[in-house]
Gaussian input, Z-matrix of N, CA and C with variables (Angstrom, degrees):
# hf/3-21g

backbone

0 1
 N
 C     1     B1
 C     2     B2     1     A1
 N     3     B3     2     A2     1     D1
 C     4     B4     3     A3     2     D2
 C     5     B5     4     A4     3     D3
 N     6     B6     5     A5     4     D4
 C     7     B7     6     A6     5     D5
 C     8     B8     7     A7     6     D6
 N     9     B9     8     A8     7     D7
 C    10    B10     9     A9     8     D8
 C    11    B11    10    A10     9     D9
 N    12    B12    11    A11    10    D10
 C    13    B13    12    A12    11    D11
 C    14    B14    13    A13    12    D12
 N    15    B15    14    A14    13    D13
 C    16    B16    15    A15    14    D14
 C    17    B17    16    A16    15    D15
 N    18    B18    17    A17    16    D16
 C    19    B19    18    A18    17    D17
 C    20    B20    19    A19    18    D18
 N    21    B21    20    A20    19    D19
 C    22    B22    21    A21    20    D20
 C    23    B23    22    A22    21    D21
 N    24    B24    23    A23    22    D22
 C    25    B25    24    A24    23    D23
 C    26    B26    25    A25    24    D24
 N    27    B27    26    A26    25    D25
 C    28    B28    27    A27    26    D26
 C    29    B29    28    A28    27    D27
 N    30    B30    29    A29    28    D28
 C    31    B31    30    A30    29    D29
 C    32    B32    31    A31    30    D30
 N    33    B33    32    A32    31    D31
 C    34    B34    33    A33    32    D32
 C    35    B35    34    A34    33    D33
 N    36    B36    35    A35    34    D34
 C    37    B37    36    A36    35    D35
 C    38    B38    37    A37    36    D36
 N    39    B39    38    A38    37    D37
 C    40    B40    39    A39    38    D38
 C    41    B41    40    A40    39    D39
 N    42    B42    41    A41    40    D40
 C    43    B43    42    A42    41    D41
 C    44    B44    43    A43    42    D42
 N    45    B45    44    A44    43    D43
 C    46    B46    45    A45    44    D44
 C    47    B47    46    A46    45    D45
 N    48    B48    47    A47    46    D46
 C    49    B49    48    A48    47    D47
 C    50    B50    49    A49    48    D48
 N    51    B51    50    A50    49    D49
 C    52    B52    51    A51    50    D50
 C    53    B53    52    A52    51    D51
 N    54    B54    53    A53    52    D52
 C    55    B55    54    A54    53    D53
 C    56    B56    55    A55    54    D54
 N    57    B57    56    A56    55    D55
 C    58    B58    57    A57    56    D56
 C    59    B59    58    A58    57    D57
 N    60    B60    59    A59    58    D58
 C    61    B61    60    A60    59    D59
 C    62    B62    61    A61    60    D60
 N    63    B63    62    A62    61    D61
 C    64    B64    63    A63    62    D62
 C    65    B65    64    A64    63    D63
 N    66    B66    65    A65    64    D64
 C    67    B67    66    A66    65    D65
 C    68    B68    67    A67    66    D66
 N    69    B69    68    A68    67    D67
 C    70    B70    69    A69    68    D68
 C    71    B71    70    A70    69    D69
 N    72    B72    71    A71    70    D70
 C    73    B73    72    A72    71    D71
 C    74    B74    73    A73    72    D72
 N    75    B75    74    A74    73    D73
 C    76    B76    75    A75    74    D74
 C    77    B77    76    A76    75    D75
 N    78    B78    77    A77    76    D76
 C    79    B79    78    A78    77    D77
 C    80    B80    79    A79    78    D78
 N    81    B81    80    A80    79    D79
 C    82    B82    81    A81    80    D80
 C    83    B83    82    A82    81    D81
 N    84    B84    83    A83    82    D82
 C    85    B85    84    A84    83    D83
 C    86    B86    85    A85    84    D84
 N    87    B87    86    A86    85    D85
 C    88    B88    87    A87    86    D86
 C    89    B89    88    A88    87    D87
 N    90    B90    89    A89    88    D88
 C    91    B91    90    A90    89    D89
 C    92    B92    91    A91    90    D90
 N    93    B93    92    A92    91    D91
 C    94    B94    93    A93    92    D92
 C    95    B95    94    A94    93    D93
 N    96    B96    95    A95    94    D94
 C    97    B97    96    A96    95    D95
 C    98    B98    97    A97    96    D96
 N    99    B99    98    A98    97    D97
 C   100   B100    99    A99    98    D98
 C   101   B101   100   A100    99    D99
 N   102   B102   101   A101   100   D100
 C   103   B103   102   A102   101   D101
 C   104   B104   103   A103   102   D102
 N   105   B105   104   A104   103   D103
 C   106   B106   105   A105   104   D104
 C   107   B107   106   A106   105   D105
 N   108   B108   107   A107   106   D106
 C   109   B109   108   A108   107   D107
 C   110   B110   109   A109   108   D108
 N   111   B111   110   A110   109   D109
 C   112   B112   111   A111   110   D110
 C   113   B113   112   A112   111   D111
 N   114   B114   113   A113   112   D112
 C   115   B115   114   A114   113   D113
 C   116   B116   115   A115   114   D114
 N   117   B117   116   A116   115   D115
 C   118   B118   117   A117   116   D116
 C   119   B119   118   A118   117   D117
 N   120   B120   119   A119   118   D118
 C   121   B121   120   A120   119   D119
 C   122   B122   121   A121   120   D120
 N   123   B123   122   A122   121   D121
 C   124   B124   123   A123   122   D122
 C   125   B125   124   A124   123   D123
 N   126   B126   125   A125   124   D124
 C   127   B127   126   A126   125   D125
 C   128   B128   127   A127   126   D126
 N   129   B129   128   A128   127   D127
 C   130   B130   129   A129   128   D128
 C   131   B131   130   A130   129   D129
 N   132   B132   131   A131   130   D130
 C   133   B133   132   A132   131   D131
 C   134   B134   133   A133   132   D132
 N   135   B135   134   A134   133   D133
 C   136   B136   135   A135   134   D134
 C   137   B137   136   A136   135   D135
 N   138   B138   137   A137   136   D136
 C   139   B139   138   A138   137   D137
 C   140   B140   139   A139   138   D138
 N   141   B141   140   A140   139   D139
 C   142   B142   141   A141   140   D140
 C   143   B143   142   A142   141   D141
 N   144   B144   143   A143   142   D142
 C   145   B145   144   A144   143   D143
 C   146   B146   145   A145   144   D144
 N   147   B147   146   A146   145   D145
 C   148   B148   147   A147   146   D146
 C   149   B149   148   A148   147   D147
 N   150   B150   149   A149   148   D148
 C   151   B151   150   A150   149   D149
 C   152   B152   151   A151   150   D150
 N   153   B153   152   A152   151   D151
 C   154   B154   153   A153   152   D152
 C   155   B155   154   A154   153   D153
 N   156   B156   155   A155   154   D154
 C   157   B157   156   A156   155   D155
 C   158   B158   157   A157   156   D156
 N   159   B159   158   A158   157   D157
 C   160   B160   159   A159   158   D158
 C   161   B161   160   A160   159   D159
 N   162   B162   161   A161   160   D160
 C   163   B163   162   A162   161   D161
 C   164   B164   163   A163   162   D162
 N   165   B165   164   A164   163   D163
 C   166   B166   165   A165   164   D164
 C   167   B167   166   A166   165   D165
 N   168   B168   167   A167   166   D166
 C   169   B169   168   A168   167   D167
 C   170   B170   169   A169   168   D168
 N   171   B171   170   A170   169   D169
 C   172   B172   171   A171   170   D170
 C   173   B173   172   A172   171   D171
 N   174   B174   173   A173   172   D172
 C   175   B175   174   A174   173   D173
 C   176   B176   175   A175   174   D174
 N   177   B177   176   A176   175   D175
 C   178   B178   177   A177   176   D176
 C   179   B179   178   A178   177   D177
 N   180   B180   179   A179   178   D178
 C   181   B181   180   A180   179   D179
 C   182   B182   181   A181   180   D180
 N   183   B183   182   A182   181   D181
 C   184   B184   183   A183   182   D182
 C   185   B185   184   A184   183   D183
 N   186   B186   185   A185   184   D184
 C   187   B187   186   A186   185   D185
 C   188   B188   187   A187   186   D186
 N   189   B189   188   A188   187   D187
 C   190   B190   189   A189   188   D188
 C   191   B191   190   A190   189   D189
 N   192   B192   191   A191   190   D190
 C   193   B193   192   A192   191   D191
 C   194   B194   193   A193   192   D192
 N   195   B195   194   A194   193   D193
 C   196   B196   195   A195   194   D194
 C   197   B197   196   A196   195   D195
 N   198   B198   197   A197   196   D196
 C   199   B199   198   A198   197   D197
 C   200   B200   199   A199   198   D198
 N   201   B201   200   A200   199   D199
 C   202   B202   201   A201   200   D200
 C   203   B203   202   A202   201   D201
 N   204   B204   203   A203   202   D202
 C   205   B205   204   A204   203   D203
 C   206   B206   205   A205   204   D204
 N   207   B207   206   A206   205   D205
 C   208   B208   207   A207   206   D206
 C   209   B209   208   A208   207   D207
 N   210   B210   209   A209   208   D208
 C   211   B211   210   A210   209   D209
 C   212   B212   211   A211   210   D210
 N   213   B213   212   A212   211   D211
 C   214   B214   213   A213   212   D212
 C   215   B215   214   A214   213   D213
 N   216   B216   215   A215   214   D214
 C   217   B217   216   A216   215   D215
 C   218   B218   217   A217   216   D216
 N   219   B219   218   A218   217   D217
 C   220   B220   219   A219   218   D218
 C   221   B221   220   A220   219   D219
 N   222   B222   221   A221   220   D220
 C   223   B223   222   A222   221   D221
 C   224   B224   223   A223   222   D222
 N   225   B225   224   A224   223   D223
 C   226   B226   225   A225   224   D224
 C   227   B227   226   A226   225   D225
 N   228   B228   227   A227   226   D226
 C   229   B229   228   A228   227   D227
 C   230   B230   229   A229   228   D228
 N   231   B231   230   A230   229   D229
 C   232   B232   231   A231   230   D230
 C   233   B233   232   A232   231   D231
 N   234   B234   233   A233   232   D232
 C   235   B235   234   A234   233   D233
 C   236   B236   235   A235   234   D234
 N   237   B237   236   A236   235   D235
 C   238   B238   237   A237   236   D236
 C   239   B239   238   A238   237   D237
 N   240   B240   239   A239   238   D238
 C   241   B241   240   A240   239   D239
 C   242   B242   241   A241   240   D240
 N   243   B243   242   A242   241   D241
 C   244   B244   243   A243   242   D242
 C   245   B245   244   A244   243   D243
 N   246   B246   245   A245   244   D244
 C   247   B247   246   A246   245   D245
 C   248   B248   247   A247   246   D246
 N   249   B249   248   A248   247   D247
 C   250   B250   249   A249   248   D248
 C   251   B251   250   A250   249   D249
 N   252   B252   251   A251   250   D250
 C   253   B253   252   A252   251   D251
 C   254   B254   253   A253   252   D252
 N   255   B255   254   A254   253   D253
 C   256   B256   255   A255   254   D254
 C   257   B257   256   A256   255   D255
 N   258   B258   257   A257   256   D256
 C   259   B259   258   A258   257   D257
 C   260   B260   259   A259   258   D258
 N   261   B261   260   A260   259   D259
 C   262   B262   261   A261   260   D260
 C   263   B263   262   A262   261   D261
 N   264   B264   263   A263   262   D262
 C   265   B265   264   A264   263   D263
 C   266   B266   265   A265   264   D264
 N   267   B267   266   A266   265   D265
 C   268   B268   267   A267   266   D266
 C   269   B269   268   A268   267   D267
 N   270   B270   269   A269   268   D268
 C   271   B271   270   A270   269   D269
 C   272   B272   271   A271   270   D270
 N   273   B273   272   A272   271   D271
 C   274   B274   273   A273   272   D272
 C   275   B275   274   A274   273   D273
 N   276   B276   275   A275   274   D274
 C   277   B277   276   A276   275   D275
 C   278   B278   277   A277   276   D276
 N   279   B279   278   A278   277   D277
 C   280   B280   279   A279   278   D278
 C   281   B281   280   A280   279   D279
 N   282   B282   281   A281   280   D280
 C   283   B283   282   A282   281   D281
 C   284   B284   283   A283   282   D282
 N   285   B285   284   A284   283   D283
 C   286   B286   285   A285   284   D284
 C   287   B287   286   A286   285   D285
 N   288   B288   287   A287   286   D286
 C   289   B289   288   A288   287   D287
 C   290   B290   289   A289   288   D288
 N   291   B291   290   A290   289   D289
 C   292   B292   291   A291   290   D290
 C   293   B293   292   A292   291   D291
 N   294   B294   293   A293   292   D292
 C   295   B295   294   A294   293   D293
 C   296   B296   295   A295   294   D294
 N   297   B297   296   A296   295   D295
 C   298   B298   297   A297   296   D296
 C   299   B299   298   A298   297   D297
 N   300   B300   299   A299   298   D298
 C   301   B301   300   A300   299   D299
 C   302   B302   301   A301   300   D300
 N   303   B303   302   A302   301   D301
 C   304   B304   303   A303   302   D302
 C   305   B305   304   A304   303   D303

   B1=1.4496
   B2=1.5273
   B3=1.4399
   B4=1.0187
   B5=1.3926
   B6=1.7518
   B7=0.9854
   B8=1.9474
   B9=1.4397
   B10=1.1866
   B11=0.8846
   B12=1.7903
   B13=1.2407
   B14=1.8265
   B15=1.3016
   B16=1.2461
   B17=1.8736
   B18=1.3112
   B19=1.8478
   B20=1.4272
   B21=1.3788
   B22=1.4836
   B23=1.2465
   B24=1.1088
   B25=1.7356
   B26=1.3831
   B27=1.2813
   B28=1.3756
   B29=1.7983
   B30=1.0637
   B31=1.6221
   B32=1.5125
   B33=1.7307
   B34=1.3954
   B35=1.6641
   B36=1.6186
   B37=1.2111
   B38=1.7049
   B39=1.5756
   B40=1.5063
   B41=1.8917
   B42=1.7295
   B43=1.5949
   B44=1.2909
   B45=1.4521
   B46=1.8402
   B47=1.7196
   B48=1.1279
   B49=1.7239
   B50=2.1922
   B51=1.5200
   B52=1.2511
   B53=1.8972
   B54=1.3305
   B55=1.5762
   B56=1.4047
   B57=1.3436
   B58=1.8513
   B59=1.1886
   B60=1.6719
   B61=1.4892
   B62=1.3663
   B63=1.3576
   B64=1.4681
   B65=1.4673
   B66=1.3165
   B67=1.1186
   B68=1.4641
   B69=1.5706
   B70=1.8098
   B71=1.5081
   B72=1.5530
   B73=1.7696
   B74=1.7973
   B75=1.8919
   B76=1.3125
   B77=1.3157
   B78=1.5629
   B79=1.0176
   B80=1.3828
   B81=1.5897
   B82=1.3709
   B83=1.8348
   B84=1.5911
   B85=1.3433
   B86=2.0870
   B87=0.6122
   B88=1.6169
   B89=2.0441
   B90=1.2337
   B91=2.0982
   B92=1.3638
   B93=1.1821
   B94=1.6794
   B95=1.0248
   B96=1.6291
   B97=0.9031
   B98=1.6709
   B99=1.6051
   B100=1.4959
   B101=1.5333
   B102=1.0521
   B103=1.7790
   B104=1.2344
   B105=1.3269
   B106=1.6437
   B107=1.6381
   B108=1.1783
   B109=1.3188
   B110=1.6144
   B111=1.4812
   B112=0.9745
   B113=1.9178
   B114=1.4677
   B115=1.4826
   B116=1.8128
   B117=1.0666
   B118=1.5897
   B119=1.0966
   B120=1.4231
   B121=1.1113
   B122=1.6484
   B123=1.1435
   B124=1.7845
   B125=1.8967
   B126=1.3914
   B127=1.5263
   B128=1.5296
   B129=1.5177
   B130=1.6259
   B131=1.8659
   B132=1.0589
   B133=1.7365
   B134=1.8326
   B135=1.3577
   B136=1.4216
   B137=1.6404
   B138=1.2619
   B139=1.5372
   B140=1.5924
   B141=0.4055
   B142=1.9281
   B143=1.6140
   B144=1.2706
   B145=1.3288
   B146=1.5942
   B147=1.2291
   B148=1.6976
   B149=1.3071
   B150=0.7306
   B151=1.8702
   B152=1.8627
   B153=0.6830
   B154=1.5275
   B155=1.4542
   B156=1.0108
   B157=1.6718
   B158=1.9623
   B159=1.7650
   B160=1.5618
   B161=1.9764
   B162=1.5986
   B163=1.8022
   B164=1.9356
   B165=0.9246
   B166=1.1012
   B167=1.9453
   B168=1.3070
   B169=0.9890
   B170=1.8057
   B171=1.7123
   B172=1.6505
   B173=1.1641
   B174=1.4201
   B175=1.5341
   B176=1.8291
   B177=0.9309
   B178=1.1322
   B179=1.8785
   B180=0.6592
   B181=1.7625
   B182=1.5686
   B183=1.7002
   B184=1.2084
   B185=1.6690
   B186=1.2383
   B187=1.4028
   B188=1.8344
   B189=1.4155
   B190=0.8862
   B191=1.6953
   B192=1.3036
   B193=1.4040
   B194=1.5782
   B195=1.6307
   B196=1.2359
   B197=1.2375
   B198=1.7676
   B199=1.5594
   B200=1.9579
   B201=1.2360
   B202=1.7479
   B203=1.8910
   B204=1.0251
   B205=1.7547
   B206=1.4642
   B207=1.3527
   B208=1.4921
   B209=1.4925
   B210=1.4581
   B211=1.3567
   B212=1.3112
   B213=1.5449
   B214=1.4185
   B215=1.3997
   B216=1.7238
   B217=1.6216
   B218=1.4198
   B219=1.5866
   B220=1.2304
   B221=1.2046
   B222=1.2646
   B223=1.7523
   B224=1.9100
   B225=1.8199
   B226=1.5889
   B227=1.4011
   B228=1.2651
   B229=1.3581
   B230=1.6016
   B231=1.5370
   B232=1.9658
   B233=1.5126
   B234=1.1086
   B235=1.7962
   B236=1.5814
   B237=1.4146
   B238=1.1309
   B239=1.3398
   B240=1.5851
   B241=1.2930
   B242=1.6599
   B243=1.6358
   B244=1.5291
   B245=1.7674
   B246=0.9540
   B247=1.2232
   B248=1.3933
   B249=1.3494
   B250=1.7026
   B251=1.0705
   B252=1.4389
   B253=1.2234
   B254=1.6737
   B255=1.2605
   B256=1.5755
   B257=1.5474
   B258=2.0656
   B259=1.0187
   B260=1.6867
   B261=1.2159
   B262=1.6534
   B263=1.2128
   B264=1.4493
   B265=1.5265
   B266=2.2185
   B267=1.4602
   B268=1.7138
   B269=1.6847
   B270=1.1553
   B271=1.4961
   B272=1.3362
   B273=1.1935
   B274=1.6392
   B275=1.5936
   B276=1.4925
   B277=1.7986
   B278=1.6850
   B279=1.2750
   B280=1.5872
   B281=0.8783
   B282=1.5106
   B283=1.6397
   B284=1.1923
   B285=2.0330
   B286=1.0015
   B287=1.8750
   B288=1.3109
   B289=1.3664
   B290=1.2275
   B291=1.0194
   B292=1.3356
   B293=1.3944
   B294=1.3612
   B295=1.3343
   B296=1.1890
   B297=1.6228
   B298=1.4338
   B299=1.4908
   B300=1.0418
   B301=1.7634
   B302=2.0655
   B303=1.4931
   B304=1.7878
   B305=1.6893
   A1=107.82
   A2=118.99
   A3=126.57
   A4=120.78
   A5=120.38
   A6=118.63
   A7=82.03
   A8=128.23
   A9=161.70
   A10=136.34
   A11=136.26
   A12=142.77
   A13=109.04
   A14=111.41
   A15=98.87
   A16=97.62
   A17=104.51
   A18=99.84
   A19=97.20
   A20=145.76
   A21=126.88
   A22=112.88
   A23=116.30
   A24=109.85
   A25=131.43
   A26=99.77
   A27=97.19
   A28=108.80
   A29=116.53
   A30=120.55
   A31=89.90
   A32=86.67
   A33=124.70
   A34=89.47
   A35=134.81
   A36=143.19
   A37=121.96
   A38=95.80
   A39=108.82
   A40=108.09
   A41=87.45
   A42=85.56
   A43=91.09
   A44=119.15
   A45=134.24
   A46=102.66
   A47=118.41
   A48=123.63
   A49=90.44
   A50=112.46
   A51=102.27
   A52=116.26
   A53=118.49
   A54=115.23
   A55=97.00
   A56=89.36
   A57=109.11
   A58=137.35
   A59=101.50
   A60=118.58
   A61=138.41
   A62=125.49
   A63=105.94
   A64=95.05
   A65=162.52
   A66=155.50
   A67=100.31
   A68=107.56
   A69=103.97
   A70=105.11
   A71=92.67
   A72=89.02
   A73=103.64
   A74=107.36
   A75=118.43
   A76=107.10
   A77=127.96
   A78=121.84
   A79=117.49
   A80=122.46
   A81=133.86
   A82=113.32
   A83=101.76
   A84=103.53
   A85=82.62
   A86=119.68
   A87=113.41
   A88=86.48
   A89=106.96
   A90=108.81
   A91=99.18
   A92=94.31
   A93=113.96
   A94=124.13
   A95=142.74
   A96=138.32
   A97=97.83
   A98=100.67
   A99=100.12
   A100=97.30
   A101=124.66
   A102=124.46
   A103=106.72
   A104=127.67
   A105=135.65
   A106=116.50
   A107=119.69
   A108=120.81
   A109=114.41
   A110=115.76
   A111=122.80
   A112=136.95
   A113=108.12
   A114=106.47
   A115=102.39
   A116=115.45
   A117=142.86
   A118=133.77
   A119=113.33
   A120=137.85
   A121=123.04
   A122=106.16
   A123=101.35
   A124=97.16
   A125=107.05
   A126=112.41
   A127=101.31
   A128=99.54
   A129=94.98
   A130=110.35
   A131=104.14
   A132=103.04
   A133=95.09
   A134=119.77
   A135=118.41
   A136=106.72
   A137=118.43
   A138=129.15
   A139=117.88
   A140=111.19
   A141=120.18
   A142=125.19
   A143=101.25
   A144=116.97
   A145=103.69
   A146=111.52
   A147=106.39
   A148=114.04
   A149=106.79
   A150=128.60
   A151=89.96
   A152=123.87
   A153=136.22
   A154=99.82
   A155=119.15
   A156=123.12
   A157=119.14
   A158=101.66
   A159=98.30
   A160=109.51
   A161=116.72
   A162=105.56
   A163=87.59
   A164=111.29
   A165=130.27
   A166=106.56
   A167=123.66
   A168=117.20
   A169=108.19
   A170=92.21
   A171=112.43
   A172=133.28
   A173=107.61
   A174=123.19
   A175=121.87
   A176=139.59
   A177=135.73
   A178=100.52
   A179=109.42
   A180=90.48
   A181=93.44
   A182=122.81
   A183=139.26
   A184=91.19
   A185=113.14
   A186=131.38
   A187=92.71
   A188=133.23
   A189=118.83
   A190=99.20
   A191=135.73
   A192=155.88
   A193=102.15
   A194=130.32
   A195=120.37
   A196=84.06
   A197=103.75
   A198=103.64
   A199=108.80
   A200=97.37
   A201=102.63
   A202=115.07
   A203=96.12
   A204=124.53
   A205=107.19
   A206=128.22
   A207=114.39
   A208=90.31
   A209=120.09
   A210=127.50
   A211=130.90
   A212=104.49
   A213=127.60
   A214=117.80
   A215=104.62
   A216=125.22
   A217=98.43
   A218=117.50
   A219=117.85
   A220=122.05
   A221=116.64
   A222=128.20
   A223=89.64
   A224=78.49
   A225=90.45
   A226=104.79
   A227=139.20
   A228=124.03
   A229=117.56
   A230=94.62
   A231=106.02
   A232=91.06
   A233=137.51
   A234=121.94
   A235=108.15
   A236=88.60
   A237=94.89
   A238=155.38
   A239=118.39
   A240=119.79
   A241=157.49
   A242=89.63
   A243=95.48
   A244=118.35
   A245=159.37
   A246=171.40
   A247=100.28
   A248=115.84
   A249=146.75
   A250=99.24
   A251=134.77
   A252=152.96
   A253=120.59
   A254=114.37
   A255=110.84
   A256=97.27
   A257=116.18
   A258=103.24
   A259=65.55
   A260=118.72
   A261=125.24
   A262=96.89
   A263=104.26
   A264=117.54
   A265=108.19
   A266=88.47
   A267=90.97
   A268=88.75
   A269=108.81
   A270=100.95
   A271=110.28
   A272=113.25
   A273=108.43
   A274=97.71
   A275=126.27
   A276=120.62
   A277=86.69
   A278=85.32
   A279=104.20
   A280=116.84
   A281=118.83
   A282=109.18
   A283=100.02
   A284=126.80
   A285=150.97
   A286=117.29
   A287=124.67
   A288=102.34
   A289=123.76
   A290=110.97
   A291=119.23
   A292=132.35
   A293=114.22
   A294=118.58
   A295=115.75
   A296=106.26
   A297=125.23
   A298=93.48
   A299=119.40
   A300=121.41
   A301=92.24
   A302=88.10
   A303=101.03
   A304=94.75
   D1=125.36
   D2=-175.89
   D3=-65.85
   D4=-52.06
   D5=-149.96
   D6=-165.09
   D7=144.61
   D8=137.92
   D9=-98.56
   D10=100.14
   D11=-162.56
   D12=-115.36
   D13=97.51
   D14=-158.47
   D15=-110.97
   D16=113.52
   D17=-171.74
   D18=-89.19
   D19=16.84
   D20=-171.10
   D21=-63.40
   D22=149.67
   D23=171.10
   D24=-96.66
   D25=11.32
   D26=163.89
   D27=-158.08
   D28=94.60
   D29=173.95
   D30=-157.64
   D31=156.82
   D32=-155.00
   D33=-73.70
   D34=-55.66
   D35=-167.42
   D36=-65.94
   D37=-26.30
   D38=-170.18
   D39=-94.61
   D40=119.11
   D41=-166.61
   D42=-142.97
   D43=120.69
   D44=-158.10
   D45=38.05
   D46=53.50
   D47=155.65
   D48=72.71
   D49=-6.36
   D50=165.33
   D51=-77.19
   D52=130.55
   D53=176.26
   D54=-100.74
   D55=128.17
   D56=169.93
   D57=-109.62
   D58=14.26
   D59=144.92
   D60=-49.28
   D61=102.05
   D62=-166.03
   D63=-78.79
   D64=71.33
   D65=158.40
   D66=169.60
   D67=106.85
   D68=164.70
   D69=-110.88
   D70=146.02
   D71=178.78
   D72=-125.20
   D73=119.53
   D74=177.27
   D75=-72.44
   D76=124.94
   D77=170.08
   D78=-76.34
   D79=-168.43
   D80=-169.53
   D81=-65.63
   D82=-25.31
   D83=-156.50
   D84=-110.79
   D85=-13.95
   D86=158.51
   D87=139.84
   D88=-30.43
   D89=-169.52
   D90=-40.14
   D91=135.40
   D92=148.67
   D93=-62.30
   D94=111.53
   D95=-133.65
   D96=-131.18
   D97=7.14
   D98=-178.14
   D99=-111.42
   D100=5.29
   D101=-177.70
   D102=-55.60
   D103=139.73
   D104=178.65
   D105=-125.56
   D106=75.19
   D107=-162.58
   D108=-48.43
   D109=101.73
   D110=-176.05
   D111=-56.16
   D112=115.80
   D113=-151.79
   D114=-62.74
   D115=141.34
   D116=-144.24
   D117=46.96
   D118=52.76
   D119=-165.42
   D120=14.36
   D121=-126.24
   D122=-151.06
   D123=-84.44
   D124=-4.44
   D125=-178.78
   D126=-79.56
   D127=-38.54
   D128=176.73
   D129=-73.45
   D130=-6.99
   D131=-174.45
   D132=-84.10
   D133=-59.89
   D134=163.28
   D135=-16.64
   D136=-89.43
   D137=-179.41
   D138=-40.65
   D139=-56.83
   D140=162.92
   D141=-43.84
   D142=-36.15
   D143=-179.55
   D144=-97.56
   D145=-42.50
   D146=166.97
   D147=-52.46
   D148=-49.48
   D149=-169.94
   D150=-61.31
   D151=-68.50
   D152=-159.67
   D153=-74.20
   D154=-12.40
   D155=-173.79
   D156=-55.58
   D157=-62.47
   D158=167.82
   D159=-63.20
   D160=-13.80
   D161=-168.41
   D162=-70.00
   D163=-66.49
   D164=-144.16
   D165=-82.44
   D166=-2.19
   D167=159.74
   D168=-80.11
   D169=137.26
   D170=-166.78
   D171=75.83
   D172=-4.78
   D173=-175.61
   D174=-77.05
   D175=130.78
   D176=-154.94
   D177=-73.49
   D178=170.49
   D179=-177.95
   D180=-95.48
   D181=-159.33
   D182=-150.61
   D183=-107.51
   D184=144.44
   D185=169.17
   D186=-82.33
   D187=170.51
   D188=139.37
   D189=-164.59
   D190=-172.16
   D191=-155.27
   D192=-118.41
   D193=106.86
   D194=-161.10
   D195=-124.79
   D196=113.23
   D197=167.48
   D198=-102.68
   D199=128.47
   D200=-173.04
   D201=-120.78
   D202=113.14
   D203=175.26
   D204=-75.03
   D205=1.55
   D206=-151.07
   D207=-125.18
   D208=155.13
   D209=179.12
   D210=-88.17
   D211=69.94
   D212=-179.20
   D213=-114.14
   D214=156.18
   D215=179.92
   D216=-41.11
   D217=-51.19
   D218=-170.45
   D219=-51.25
   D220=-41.92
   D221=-149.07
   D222=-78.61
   D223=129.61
   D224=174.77
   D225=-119.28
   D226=97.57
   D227=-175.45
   D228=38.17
   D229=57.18
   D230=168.64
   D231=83.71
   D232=-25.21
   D233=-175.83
   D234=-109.89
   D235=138.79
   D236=157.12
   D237=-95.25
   D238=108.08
   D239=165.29
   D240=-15.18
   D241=-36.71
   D242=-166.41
   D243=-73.94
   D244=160.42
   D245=-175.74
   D246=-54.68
   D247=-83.25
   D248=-174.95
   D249=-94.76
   D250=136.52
   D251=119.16
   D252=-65.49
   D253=129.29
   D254=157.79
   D255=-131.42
   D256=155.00
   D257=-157.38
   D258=-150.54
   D259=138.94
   D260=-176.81
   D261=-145.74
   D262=159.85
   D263=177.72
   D264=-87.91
   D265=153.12
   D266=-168.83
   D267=-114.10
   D268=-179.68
   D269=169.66
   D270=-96.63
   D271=59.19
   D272=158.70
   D273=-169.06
   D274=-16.08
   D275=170.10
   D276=-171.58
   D277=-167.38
   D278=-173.62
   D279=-117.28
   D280=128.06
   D281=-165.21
   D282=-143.11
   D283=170.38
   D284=175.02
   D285=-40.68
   D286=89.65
   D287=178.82
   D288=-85.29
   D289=-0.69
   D290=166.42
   D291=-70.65
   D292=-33.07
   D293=176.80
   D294=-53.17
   D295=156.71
   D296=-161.35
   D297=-134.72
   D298=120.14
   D299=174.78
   D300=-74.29
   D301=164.16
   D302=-174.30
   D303=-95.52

């Protein structure tokens, strides 16, 4: 996996839209099933990302291991294929935007 762009606004892994999960797992219905709702919520995601702002400028983002349950172009026997990942929040969880139904 090339690249993971994760915009949620509030998980423990997602720090400036970089995910620092080395292993995300797409569930069946497209959710991210590795999201960690970060304790003080999205005020604590503000602070974290400030904080992380001079680490993480120029930095290549995170490689990581995308295991996917969900019925997409991508999904190769549980892995995923695609180049880029983006993973955004829906109004009810956060799910795969990338996916491509077959």
């Amino acid at each position: 996996m090339n690249e993971i762009k994760c915009t949620t606004a509030n998980c423990e892994h997602n720090i400036r839209t970089n995910c620092t999960a080395g292993m995300i797992n797409i569930q069946p219905n497209a959710a991210c099933g590795t999201r960690l709702k970060r304790e003080g919520s999205a005020l604590a995601q503000q602070f974290a990302e400030l904080e992380a702002a001079a680490e993480l400028s120029g930095v290549e983002r995170e490689k990581a291991y995308v295991q996917c349950d969900a019925e997409c172009l991508y999904n190769n026997d549980h892995n995923c294929t695609a180049q880029n990942l983006n993973v955004s929040d829906t109004l009810f969880n956060t799910k795969c935007a990338t996916r491509k139904k077959e």
